[in-house]
C-alpha positions in Angstrom: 3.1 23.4 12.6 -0.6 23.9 14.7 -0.9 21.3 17.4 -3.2 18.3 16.1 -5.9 17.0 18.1 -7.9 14.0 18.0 -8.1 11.8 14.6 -10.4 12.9 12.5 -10.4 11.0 9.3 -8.7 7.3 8.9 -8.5 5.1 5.7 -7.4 1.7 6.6 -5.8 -0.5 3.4 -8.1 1.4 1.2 -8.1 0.2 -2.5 -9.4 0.7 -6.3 -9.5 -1.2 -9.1 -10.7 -0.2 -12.4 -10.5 -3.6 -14.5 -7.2 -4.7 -13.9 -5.6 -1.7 -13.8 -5.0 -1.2 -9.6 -5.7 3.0 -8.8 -4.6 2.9 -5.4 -3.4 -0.3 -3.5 -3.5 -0.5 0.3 -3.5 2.6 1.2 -3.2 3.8 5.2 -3.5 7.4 7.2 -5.3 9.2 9.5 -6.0 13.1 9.6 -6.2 14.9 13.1 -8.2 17.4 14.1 -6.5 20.8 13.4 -4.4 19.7 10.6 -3.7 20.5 7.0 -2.0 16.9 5.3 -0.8 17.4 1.7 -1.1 15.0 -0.3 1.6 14.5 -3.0 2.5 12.2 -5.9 3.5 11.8 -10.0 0.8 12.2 -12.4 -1.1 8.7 -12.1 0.1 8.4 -8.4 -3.8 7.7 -7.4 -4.4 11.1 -5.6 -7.8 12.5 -7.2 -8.7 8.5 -7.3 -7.9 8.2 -3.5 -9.4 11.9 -3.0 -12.8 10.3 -4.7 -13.0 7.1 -2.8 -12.9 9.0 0.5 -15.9 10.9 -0.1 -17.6 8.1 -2.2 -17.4 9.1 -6.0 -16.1 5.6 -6.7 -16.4 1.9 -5.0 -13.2 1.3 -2.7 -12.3 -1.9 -0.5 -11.3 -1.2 3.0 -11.9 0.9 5.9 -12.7 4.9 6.0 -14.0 6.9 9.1 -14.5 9.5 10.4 -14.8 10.6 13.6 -14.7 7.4 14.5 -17.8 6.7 12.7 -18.0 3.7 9.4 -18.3 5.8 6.0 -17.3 3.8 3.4 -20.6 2.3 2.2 -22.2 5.5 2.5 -23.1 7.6 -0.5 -21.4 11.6 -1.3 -24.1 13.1 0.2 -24.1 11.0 3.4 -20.7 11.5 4.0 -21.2 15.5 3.1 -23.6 15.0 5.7 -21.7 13.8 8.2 -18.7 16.2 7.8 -16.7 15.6 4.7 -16.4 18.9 2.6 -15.1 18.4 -1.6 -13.7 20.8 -3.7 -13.3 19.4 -7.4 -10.6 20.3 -10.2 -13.6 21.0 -12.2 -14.9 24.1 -10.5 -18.9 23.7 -11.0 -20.4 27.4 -9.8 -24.0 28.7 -10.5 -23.1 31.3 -13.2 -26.3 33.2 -13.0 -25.8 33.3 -9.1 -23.8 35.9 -7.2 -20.3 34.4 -5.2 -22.5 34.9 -2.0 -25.2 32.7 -3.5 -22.6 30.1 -4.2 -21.3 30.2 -1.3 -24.9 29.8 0.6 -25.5 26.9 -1.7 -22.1 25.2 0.4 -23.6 26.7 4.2 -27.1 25.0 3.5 -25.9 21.9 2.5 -24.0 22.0 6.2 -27.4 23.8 8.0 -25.7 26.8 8.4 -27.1 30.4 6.9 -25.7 34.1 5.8 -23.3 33.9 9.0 -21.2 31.1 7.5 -21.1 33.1 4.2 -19.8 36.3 5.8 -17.4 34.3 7.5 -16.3 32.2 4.8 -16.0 35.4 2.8 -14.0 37.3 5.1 -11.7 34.5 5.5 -10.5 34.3 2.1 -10.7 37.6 2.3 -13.3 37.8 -0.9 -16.0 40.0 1.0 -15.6 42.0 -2.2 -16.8 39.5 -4.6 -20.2 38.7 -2.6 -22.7 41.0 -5.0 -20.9 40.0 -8.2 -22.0 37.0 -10.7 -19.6 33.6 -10.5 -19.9 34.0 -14.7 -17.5 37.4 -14.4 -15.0 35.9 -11.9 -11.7 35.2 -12.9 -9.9 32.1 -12.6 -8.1 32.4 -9.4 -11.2 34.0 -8.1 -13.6 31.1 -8.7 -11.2 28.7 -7.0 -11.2 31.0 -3.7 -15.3 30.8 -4.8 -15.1 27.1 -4.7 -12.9 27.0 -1.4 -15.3 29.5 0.3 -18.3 27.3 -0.5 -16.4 24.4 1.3 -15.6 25.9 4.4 -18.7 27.8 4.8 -20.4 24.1 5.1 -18.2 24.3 7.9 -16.9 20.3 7.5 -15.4 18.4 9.6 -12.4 17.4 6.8 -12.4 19.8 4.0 -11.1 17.6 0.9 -9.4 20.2 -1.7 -8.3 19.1 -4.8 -6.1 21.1 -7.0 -7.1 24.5 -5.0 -4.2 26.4 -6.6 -4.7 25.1 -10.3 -4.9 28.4 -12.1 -3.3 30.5 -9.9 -0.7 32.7 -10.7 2.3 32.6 -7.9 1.0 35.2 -6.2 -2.3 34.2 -5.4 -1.2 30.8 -4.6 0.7 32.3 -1.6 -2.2 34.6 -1.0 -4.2 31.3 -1.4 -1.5 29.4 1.4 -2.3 32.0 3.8 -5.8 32.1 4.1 -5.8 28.2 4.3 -3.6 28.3 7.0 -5.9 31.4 8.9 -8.7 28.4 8.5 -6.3 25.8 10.0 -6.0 28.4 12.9 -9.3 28.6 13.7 -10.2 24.9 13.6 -10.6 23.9 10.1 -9.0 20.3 9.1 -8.2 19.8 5.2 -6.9 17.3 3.2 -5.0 18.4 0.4 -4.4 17.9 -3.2 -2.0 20.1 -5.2 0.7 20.6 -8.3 2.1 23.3 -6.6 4.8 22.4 -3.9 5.5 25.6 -2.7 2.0 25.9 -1.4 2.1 22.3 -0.3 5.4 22.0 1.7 4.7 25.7 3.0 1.6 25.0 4.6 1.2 21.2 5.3 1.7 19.8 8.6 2.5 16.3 7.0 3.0 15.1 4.0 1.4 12.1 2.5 3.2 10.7 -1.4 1.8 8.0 -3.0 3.3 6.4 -6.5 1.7 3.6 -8.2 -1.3 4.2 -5.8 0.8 2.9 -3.2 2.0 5.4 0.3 5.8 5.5 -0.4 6.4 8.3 2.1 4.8 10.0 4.8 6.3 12.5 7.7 6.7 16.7 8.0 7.5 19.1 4.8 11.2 18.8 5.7 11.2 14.9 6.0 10.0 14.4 2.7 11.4 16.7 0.8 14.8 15.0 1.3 13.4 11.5 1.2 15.5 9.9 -1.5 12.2 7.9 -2.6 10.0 11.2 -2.6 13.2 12.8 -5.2 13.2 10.0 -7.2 9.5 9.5 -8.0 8.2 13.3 -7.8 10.3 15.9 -6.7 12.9 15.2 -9.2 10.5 15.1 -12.3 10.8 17.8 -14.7 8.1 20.4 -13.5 5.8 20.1 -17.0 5.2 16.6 -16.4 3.8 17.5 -13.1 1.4 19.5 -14.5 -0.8 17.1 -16.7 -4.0 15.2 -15.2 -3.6 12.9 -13.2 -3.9 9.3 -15.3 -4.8 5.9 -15.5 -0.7 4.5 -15.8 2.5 5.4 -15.1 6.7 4.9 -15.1 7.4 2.2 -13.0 7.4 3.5 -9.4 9.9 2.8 -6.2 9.4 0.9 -3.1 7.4 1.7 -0.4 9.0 3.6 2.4 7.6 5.5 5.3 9.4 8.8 7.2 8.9 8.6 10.5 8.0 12.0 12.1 
């Protein structure tokens, strides 16, 4: 585990509603500097719907910051301003552009030039890739694409949401290890992903959430044997983990928090 600093990012009893169906209810954490926090769940847990609220894709009640500063009535592109990175599930790349153009599309946006891109490259370890056109990458290569244009923004919080959804096992360890490189050198990431042996090998903490609701929280080794955490995730078959993430789900458990 890397020594956090400072907190970063907090949401304080954030909520959505869609109609009268409740997406995520009451919803608390903070991210510190330094850290990568996974966060975990059943399909219709709230995740990508929490993951969206943060940087301001949908209206939410309650409190976010970061760096200590009031975001939540601020638009995506205010909050990308001020230090929130986003990948998508949906990887949207330029296919007539090169991965280096892509990947200058993410520096700009942050004020940063062809030094970011090098290094974003070189830390994914995709310096290979620069010359060639995003419409001839593969699958696992346009999600390291997508990552690289993140981190070359060089964010404050990089939000990553399903980073390892196409990969084969292979690159998702190759995938683990690269994030963690960026940990090491000062990058902070919240993190959304089906595959738990990326999460619980490279999260500091661990954040679940069922019904929208937190029903856990603590280190890799805390919740993986958190009765609650077996009972509404971990024990599910592994094919119902992988569908979208959607409006309703099995009735959930009560809320309980692991204490680190």
């Amino acid at each position: 585990m890397a020594p956090a600093g400072g907190v970063l990012l907090t949401a304080t009893a954030v909520g959505v509603r869609y109609g009268p169906v409740t997406a995520v209810d009451d919803v608390t954490f903070e991210v510190r500097e330094g850290e990568i926090v996974g966060l975990i769940g059943p399909n219709g847990a709230g995740k990508t719907t929490l993951m969206d609220a943060i940087s301001g894709f949908v209206p939410a009640t309650g409190r976010i910051t970061l760096t200590g500063s009031e975001v939540g009535g601020q638009p995506p592109h205010r909050r990308a301003r001020a230090g929130l990175g986003r990948t998508f599930q949906d990887i949207e790349l330029y296919e007539e552009l090169t991965v280096a153009e892509n990947i200058m599309v993410g520096a700009s946006h942050g004020g940063h030039g062809a030094e970011s891109v090098r290094a974003a490259l070189a830390l994914l370890d995709i310096s290979e890739l620069a010359d060639v056109a995003a419409a001839d990458l593969s699958q696992g290569q346009r999600q390291l694409v997508s990552v690289a244009r993140v981190l070359a923004g060089r964010p404050r919080v990089a939000l990553l949401d399903e980073p390892a959804a196409g990969l084969d096992s292979l690159e998702s360890r190759w995938l683990g290890q690269r994030l963690r490189a960026a940990r090491d050198r000062g990058v902070t990431m919240l993190l959304v992903d089906h595959d738990m042996d990326l999460v619980l090998s490279i999260c500091d903490r661990i954040i679940v959430l069922d019904l929208g609701r937190v029903i856990a929280s603590g280190t890799p080794d805390e919740v993986r044997a958190d009765p609650a955490v077996v009972g509404a995730y971990l024990g599910t078959p592994a094919s119902a983990q992988a569908a979208p993430d959607a409006a309703t789900e099995p009735a959930g458990v009560a809320m309980r928090t692991v204490h680190p």
